[in-house]
N, C-alpha and C positions, 0 to 999 in steps of 0.2 A: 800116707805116701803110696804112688801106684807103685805093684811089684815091677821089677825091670824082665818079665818074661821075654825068652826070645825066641822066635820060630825056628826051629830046627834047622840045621844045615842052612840056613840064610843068612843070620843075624842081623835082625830085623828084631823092632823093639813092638809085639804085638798091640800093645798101648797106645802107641803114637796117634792120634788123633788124627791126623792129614791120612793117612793109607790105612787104619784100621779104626774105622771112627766107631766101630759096637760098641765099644768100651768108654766110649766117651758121654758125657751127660747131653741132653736133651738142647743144652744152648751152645754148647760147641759144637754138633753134629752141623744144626741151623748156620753156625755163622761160618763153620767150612763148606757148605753149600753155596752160601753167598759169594765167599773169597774164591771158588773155582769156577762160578759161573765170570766173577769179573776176571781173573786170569785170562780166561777161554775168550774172553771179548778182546783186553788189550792185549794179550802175548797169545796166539793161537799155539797149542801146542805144552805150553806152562802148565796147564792144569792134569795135562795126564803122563808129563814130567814127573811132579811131585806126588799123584796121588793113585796114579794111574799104568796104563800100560809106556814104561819108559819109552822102548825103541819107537813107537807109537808115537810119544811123545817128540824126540830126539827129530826124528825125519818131521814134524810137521813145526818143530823150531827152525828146524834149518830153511826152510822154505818162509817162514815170515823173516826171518831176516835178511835171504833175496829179496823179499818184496818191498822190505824199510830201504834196503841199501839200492832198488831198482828208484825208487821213488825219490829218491835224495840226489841219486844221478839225476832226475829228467829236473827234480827242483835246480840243478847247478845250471843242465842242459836250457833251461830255459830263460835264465837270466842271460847265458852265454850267448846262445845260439835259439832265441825262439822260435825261428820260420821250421827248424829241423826238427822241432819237439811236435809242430803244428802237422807240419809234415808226414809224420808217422802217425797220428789221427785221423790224417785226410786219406792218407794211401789207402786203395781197398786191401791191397794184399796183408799188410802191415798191421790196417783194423784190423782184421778178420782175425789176424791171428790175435791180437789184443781180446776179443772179444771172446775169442774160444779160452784164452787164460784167464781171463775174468770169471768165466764163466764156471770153469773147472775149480779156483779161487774160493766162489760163492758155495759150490758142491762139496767141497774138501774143509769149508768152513762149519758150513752145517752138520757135515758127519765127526766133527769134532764135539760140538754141541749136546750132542744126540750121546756121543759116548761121554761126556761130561755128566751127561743125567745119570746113564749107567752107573758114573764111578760115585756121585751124590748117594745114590740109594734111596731114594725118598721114603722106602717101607721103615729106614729107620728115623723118621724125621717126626716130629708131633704134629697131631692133624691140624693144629692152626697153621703152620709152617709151612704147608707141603703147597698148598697156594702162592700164596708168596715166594717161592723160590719159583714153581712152576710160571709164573709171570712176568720174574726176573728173567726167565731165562730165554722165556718167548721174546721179551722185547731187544736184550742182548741177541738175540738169532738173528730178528727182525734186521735192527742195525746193523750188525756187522754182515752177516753175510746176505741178506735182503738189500742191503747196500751196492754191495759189489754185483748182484745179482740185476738189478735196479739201473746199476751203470754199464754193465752188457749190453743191457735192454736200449739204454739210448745211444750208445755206439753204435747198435746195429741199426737203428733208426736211422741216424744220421749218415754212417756207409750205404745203406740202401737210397738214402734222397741224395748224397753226391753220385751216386751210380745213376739217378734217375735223368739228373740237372743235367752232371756236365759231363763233358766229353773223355773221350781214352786216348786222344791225340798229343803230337807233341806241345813241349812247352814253347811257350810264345815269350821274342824278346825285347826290353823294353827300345823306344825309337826314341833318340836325342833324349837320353836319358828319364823318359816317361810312358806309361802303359796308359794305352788308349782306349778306350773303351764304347760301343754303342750300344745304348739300352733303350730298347722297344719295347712300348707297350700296346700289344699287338691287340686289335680288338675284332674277335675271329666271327664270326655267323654262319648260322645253317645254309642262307643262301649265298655264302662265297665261299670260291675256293682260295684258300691261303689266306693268312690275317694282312688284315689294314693298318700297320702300325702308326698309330694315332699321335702316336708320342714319340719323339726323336729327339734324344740328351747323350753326346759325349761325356763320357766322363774321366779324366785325364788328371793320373797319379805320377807323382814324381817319384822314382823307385826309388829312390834314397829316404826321403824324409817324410813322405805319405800326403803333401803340399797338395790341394786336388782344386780343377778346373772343372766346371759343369757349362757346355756348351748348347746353348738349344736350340731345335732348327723345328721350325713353322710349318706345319703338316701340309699347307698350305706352298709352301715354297716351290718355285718353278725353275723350269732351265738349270737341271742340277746338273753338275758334270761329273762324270766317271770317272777312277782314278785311270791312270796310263797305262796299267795294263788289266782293265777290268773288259771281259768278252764284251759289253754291252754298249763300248766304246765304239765298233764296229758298225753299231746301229745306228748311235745317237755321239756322232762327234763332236757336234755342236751345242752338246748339250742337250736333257731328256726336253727337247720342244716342241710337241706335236700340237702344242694347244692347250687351251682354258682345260683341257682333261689329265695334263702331265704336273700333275703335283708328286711331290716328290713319295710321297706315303702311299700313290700308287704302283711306285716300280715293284711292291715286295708281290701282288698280284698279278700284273700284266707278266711278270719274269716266271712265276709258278704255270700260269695257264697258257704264254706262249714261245717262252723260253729256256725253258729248264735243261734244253739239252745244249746250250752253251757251256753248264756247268756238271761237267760230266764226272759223276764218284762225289758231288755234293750234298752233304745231308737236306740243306733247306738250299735250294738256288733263291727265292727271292729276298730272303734274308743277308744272303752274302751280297747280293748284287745292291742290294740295299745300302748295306757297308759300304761297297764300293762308291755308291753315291754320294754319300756323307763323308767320306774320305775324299772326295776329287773335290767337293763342293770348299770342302774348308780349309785343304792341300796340307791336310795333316795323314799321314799312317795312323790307319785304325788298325788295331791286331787282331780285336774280337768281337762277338756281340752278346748281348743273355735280352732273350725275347720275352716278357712276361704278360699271359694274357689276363683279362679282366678281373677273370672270375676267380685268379691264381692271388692277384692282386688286392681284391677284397679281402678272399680267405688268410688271406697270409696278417694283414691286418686286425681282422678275429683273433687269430693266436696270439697277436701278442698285446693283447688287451684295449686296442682300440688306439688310436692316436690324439694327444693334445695342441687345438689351433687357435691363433687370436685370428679372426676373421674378418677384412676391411667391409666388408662390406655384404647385403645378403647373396644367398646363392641357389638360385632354383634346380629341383628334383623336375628335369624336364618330362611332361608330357610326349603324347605320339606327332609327330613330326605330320601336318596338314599342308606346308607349302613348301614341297622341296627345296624348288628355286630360289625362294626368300627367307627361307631357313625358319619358315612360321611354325609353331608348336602351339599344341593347345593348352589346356588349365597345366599347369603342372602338378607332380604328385605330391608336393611338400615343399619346403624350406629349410637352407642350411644359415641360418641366423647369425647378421655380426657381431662380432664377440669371440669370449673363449666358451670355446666347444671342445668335447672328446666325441670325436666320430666314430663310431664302429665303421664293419670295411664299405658297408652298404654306402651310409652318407660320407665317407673318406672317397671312394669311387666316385661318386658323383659330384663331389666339389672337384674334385681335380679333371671330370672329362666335359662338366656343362660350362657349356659356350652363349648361353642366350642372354640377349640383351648387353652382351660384350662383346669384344674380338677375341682371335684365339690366345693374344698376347696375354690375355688376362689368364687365361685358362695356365697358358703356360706358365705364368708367375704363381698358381696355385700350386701346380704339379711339381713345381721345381720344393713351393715349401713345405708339400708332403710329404715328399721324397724325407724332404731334412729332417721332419719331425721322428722319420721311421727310423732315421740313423741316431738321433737323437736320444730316440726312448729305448734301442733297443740293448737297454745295459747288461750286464752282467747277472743280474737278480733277474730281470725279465727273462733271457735267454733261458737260464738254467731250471727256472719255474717252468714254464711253457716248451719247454723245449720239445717235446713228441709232435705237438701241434703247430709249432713252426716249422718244424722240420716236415713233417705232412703237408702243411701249406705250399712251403718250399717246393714241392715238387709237382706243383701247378706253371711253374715255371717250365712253360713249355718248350724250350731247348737253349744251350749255350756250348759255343765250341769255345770255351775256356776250358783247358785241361785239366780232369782231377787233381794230376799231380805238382800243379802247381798253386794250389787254394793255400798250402801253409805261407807261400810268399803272398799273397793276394793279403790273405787274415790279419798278419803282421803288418800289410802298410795299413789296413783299415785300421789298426790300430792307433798305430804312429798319425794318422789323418786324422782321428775324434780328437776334437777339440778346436784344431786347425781352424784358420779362417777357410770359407771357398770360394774361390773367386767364380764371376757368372757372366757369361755371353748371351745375347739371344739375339739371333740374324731377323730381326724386327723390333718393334719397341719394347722398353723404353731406350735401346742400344743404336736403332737405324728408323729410319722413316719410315711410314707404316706401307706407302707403296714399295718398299725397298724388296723384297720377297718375291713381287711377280717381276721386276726388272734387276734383278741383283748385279753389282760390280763385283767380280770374284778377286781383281785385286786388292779391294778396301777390304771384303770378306779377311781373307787372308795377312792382311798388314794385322785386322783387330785381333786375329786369332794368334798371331805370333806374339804379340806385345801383352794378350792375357797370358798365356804360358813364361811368358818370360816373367809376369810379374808373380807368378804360381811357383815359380821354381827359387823366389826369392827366401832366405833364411826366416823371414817374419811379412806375410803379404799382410797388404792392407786394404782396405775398402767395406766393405758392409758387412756387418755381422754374419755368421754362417746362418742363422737360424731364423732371420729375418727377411724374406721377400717381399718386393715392390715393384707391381706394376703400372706402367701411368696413372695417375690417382687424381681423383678431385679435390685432392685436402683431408683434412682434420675434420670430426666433431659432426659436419654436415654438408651436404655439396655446397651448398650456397659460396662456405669459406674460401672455396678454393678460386671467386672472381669468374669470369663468363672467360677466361683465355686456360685457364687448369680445368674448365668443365668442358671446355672445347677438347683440352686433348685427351680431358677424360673417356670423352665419346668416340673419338676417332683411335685412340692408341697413337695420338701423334706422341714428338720427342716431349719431354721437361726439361724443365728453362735449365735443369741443373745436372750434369751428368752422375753423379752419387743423390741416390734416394733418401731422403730421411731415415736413420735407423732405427725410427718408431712413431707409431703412429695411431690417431683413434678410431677407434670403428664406428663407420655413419652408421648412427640408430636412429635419428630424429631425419623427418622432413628438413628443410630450408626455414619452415615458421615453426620450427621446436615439438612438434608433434612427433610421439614415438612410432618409429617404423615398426608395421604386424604384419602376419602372413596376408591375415581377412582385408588391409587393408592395399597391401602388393595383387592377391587377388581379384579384388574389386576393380581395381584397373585392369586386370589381362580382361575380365570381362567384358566392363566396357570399352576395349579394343586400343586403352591408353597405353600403346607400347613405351612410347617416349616419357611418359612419367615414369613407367619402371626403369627404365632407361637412366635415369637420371639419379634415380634411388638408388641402383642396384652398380653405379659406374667404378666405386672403388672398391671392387669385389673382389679384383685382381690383388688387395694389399692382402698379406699373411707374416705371421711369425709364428715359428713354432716355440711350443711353450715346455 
């Protein structure tokens, strides 16, 4: 039996194996090493409690128990109230300071660690031992406070790319009970000043329920009107009509190189004036916009591991442009194949901006199902893997005056919105006549666009899968199927006989005589100068689902 000595003036039991482990045998020393490195892991503070420097200990319990009962609050807070838990994530000032107690956290974890080794002693441990606890304790570091240290690190990432994206202005509030949105994909070059936004999609969330509208307008589209009190109204009262050269997708330049000081103390004049067009054209309140340029738009795609498409149809990697006027391209660089594909951002880019051998209608039923597939895949495990590199990406995003301090209500409707159906506009086919764009009725515009929101703000909308787009199509299986009146509006982007699309459909691989469609043999035709066989091949390009 051990004697009960006691240290002098302490009483203290010198024996005790937890604080005086000399006296202890070779496999208790070992397994109280083990028990104070896991202490130090799940109770920071426990282990130099019982074996260690108390006060030491006492002050560094009392601070994990703020941080169990901080963490318990934000789990209540966020069942309760998640826009305000999101909200002090998004805040810069609020990160910042998160990021600096994290950070302090990870530092004040580790010097617990370090003194856990102290209090272990490993000179009394036996040399097979002193390994093994030395690895225990590295990866016990690793974890716990490599963790917290790890979670700084992406905080501050992701405060540095809302600081990069969006604005420090006020918040913006919702109109007729919805936030409106204009998203441009601006496609910038060496030889222009200000980008050509290529791409023009409202996108219109119902702030209650996250219910969302995606409205698209025809790069192409003329005679846009400004809202009533946009400066540019002044110019163009009658609408932007100056000619075969006023398409709408060139107000965001003519406004940067000859009109900028209409908008005086504006970060982007042709962006806003842009807005303003897109707002008067559909006679809806836009409140915001987020521009994204190409190369933002591939990278961003990179991060988050590529996207998955069923593809109606094939889609060419266009060559350099030999006939301006007639839109002639020469060999193309490649092939985006029908079927299911994962694109990286390279071929993701270029199935959503190539036009050839289609109209833009088609182009815009890809873009639209790109879009879906990115909202689609970008889940929670994706996010949190990837995150450094989306959030990197992210701030390729070359401006938005959406206000930082409002992303935690922004986050919370995308939230509420996944799953959602989303209903779709497009101011051309397969929605309006394909000359409807250069001659538009802005009161049909407007009737179609009230009766979508109204069916968006409905408790359960209905109509086409969210994840499914379709652009005027030749059919199923192979052009042939679809009869010489569905190939006809295959070609032209006219209407279909049926105003809801099919919500599925096959990807032409075959010729008309069953022969499988190749690149060598789409090639062979541009060679031989048979635009109209590719033409024919390539017309249900426009169908997509994301997968």
């Amino acid at each position: 039996m051990a004697s009960s000595t006691q240290q002098p003036g302490t009483g203290a039991i010198l024996t005790d194996p937890v604080r005086y482990p000399a006296g202890a045998s070779p496999a208790v020393r070992t397994k109280r090493a083990f028990v104070l490195v896991l202490l130090t892991l799940l109770v920071p503070g426990s282990a130099q409690l019982v074996a260690g420097d108390r006060k030491l200990g006492r002050i560094a319990l009392r601070v994990t128990l703020c941080v169990w009962a901080l963490l318990v609050l934000a789990v209540v807070l966020l069942l309760l109230d998640r826009t305000l838990v999101i909200n002090v994530f998004t805040n810069p000032v609020t990160s910042l300071v998160l990021v600096i107690l994290l950070t302090a956290l990870a530092v004040g974890w580790a010097l617990l660690f370090v003194n856990t080794l102290r209090i272990i002693r490993p000179v009394l441990l036996a040399p097979p031992a002193r390994p093994a606890v030395g690895i225990a304790l590295v990866l016990a570091l690793v974890l716990g406070s490599g963790s917290l240290g790890y979670a700084a690190y992406l905080l501050n990432v992701g405060r540095n790319a809302i600081g990069s994206i969006f604005s420090s202005g006020p918040a913006i509030e919702p109109v007729d009970g919805r936030y409106n949105f204009l998203m441009m994909g601006g496609d910038a070059g060496d030889d222009r000043t200000g980008r050509r936004p290529d791409s023009l999609s409202v996108l219109s969330v119902d702030a209650k329920t996250g219910q969302t509208a995606i409205i698209s307008i025809p790069r192409n589209f003329q005679n846009a009107q400004f809202s009533a009190n946009s400066p540019m109204r002044a110019l163009y009262p009658d609408g932007y009509d100056c000619g075969d050269e006023c398409l709408i997708n060139a107000i965001n330049t003519e406004v940067t190189n000859e009109h900028a000081n209409l908008y005086p103390g504006v970060a982007d004049p042709g962006a806003q004036a842009t807005l303003e067009a897109v707002s008067g054209t559909l006679g809806m309140d836009i409140q915001a916009y987020v521009l994204v340029d190409m190369d933002g738009f591939s990278k961003l795609i990179d991060a988050m591991g590529g996207i998955r498409i069923k593809a109606g149809g094939w889609v060419p990697i266009s060559g350099e442009t030999i006939d301006e006027a007639n839109g002639i391209h020469g060999m193309p660089l490649g092939w985006i194949p029908a079927g299911d594909n994962t694109l990286d951002g390279y071929h993701a880019l270029w199935y959503g901006r190539s036009r050839e051998f289609v109209d833009d209608y088609a182009r815009i039923a890809r873009q639209q199902c790109v879009q879906q597939a990115m909202l689609k895949q970008l889940d929670p495990a994706t996010l949190l893997s990837k995150f450094e590199d989306i959030a990197n990406a992210g701030t390729k995003v070359v401006e938005s005056n959406i206000s930082s301090t409002q992303l935690g209500s922004f986050v919370d409707l995308a939230i509420k919105a996944k799953g959602k159906e989303v209903k779709r506009l497009t101011i051309g086919p397969p929605d309006f006549d394909p000359a409807f764009s250069t001659n538009p009725d802005f009161d049909q515009i407007h009737n179609r666009v009230d009766q979508l929101l109204a069916s968006a703000s409905g408790a359960q909308a209905t109509g086409a899968a969210d994840d499914t787009i379709n652009a005027p199509a030749a059919g199923a299986g192979h052009v042939q199927a679809a009869g010489p009146a569905g190939l006809s509006r295959a070609m032209t982007g006219g209407l279909p006989q049926e105003s809801t699309a099919p919500s599925d459909f096959t990807p032409v691989t075959t010729t008309p005589d069953g022969e499988p469609i190749t690149e060598q043999m789409l090639d062979d035709f541009k060679r031989q100068g048979n635009e109209q066989a590719i033409r024919n091949l390539v017309a249900t390009n426009g169908q997509c689902a994301a997968l």
